[in-house]
C-alpha positions as protocol buffer text, in pm:
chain_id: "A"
residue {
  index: 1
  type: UNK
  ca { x: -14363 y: 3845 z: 10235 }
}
residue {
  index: 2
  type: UNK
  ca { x: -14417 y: 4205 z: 10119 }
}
residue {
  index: 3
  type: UNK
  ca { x: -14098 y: 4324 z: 9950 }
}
residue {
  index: 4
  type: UNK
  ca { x: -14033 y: 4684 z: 9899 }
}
residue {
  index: 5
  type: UNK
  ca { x: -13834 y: 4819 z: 9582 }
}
residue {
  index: 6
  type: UNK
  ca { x: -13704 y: 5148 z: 9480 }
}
residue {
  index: 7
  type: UNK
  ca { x: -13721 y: 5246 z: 9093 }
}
residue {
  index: 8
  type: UNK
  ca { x: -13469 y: 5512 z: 9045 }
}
residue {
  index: 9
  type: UNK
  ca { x: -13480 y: 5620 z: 8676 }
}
residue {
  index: 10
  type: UNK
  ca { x: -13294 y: 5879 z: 8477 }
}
residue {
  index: 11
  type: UNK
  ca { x: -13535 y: 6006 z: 8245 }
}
residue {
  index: 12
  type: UNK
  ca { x: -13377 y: 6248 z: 8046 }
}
residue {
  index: 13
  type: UNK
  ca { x: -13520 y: 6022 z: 7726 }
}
residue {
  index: 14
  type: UNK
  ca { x: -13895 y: 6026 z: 7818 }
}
residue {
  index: 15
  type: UNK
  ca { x: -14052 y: 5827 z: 7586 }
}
residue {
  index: 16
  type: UNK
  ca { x: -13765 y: 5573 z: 7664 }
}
residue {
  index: 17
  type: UNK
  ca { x: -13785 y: 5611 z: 8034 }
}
residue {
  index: 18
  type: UNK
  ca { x: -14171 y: 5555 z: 8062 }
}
residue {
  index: 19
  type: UNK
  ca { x: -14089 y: 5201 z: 7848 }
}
residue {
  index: 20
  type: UNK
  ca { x: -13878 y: 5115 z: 8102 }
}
residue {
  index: 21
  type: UNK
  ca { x: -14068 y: 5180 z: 8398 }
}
residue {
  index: 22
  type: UNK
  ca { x: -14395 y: 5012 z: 8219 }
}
residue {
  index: 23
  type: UNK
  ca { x: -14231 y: 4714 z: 8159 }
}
residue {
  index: 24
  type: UNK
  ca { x: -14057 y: 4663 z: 8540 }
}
residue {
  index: 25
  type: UNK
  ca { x: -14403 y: 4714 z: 8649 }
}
residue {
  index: 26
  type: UNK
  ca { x: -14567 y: 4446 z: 8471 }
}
residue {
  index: 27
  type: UNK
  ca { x: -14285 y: 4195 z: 8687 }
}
residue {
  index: 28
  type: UNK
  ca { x: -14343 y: 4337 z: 8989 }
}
residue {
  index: 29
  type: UNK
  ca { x: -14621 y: 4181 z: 9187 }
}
residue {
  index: 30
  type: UNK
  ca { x: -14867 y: 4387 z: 9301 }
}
residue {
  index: 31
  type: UNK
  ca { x: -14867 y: 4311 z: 9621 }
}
residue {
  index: 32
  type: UNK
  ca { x: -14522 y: 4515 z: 9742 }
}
residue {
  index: 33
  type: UNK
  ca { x: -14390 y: 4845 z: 9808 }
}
residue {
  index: 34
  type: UNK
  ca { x: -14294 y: 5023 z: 9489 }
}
residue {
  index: 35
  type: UNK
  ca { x: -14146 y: 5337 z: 9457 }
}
residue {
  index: 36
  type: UNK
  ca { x: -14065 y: 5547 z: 9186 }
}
residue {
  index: 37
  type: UNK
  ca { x: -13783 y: 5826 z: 9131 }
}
residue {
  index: 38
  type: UNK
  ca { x: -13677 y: 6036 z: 8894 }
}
residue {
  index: 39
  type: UNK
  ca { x: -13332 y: 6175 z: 8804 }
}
residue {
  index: 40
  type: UNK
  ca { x: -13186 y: 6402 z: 8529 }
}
residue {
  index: 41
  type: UNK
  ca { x: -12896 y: 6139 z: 8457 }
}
residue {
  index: 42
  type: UNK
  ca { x: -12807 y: 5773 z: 8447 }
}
residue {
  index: 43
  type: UNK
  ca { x: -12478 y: 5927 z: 8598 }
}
residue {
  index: 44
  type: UNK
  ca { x: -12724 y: 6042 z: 8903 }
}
residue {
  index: 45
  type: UNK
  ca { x: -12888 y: 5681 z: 8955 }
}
residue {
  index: 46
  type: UNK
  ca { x: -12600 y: 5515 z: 9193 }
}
residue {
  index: 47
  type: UNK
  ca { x: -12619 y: 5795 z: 9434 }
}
residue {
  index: 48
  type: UNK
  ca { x: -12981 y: 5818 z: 9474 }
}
residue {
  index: 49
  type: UNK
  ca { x: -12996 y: 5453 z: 9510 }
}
residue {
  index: 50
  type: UNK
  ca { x: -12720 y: 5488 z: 9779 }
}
residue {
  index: 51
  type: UNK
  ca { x: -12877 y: 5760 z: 9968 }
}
residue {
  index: 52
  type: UNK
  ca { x: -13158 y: 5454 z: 10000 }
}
residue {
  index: 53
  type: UNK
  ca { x: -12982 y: 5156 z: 10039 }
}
residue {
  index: 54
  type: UNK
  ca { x: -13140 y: 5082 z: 10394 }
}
residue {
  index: 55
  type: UNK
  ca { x: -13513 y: 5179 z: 10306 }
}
residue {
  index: 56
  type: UNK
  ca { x: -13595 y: 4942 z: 10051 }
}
residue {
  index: 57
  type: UNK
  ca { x: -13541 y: 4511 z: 9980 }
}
residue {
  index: 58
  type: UNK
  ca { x: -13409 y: 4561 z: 9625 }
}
residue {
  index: 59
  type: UNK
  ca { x: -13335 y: 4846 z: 9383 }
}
residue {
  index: 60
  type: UNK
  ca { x: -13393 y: 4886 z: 8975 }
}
residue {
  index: 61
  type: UNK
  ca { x: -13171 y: 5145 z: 8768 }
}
residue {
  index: 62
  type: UNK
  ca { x: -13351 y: 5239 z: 8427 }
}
residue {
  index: 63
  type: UNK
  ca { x: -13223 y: 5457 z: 8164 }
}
residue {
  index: 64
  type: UNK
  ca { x: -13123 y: 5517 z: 7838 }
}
residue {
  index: 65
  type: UNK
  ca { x: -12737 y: 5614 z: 7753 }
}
residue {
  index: 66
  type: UNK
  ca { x: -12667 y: 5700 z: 7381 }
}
residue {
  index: 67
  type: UNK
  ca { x: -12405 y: 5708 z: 7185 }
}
residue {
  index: 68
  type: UNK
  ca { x: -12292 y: 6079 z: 7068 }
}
residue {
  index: 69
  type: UNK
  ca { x: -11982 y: 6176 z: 6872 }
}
residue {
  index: 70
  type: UNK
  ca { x: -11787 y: 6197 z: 7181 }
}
residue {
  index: 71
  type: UNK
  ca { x: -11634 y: 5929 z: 7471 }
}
residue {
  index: 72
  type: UNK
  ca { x: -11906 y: 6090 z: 7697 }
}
residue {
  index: 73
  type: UNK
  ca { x: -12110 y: 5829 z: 7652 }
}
residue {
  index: 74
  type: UNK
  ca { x: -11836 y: 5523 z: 7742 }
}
residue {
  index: 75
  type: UNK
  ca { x: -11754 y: 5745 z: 8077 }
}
residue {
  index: 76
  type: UNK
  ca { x: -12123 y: 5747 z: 8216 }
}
residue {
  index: 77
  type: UNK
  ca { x: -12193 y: 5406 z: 8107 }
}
residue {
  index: 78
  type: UNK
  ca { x: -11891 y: 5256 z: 8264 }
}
residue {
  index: 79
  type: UNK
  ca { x: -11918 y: 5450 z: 8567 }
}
residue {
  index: 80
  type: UNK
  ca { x: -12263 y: 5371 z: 8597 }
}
residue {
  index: 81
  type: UNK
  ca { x: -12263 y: 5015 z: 8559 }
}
residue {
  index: 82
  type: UNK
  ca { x: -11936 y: 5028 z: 8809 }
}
residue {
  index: 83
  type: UNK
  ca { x: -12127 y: 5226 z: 9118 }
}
residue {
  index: 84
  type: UNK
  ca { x: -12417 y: 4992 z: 9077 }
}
residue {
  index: 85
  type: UNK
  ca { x: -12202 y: 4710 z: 9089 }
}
residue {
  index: 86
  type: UNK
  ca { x: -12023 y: 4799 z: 9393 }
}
residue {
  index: 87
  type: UNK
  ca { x: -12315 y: 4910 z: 9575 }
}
residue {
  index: 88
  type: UNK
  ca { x: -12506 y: 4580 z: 9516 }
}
residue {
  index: 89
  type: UNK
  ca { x: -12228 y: 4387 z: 9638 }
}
residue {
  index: 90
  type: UNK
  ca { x: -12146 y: 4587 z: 9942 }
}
residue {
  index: 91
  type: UNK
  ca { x: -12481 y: 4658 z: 10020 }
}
residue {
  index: 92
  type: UNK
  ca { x: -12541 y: 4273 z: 9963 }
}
residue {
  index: 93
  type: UNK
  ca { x: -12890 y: 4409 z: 9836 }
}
residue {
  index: 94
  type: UNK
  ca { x: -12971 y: 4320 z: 9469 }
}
residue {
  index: 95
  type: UNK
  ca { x: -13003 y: 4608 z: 9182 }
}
residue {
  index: 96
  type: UNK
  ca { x: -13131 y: 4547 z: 8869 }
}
residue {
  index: 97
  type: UNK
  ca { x: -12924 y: 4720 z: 8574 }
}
residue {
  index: 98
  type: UNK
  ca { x: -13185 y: 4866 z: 8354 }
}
residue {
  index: 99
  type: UNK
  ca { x: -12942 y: 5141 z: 8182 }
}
residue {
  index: 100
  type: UNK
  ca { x: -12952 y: 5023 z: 7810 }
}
residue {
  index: 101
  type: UNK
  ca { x: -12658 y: 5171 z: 7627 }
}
residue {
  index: 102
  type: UNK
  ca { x: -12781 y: 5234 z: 7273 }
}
residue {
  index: 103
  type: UNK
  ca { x: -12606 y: 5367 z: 6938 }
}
residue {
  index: 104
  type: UNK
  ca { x: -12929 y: 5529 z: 6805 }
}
residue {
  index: 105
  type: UNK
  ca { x: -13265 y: 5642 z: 6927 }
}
residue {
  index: 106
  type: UNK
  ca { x: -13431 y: 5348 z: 6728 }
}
residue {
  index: 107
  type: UNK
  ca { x: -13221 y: 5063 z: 6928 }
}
residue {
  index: 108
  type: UNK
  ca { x: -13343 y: 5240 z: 7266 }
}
residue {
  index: 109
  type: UNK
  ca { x: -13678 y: 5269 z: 7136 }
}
residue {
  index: 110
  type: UNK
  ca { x: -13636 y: 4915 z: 7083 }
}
residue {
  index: 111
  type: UNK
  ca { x: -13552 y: 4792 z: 7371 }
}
residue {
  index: 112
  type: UNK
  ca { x: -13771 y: 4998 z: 7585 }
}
residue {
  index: 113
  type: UNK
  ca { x: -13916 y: 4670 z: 7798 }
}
residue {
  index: 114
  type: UNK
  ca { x: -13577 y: 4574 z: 7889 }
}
residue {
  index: 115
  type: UNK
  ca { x: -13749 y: 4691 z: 8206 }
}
residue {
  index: 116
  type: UNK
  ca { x: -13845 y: 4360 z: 8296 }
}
residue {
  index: 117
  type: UNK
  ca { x: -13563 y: 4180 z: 8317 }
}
residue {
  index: 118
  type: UNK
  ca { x: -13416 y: 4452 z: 8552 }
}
residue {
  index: 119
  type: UNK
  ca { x: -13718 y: 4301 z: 8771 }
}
residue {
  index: 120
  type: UNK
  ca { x: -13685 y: 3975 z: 8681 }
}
residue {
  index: 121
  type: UNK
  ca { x: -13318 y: 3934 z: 8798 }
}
residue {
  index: 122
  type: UNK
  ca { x: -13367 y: 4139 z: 9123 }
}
residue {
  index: 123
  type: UNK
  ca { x: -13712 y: 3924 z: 9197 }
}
residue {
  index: 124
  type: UNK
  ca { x: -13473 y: 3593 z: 9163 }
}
residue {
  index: 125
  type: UNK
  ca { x: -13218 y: 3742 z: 9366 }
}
residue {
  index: 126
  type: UNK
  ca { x: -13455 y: 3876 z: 9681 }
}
residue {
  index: 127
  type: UNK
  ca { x: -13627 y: 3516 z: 9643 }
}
residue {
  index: 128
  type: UNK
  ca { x: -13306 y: 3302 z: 9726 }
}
residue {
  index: 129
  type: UNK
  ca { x: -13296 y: 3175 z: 10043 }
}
């Protein structure tokens, strides 16, 4: 059955964010709904994923959080991974946590096909029965 999944990803890195997405869309198959958008923030993922909770079978959150020489990074990542958290569960609708949380630009570049296993895990969870 044709599936339909929301890509919401903060692409504030570029270069990082366009990784990302590549990667999910390798995982995907073809033959569902994909749709792709684009925020400032990882801190601005959660709410645009809420705001389409009841459009879409399964959600992925990509991004790239790193670490600067203040706690701003621990805040967004925390609260981040939190609000996705919470609306997975009480949405009971699976998202895939794509945010990688780097020290440096060369970890995040990296890990710029962690991507796929954003798909992979929300592919396994839409495919329970």
């Amino acid at each position: 059955m044709k599936k339909k999944y929301l890509i919401v990803v903060a692409d504030y890195y570029k270069d990082i964010a366009e990784g990302l997405i590549k990667s999910a869309l390798k995982v995907i198959p073809k033959k569902n709904i994909i749709k792709i958008i684009k925020v400032p923030g990882a801190f601005e993922i959660p709410v645009t994923i809420s705001k389409n909770l009841k459009k879409y079978d399964g959600f992925l959150a990509l991004g790239c959080v790193i670490k600067g020489q203040t706690p701003h990074f621990d805040f967004i990542s925390q609260a981040s991974t939190d609000a996705i958290m919470k609306l997975s569960i009480d949405s009971k609708k699976p998202i895939g946590n794509g945010i990688i949380t780097c020290l440096n630009m060369a970890q995040a570049r990296a890990r710029r096909k962690k991507g796929a296993e954003a798909a992979d895990a929300v592919i396994s969870v839409l495919s329970q029965k």
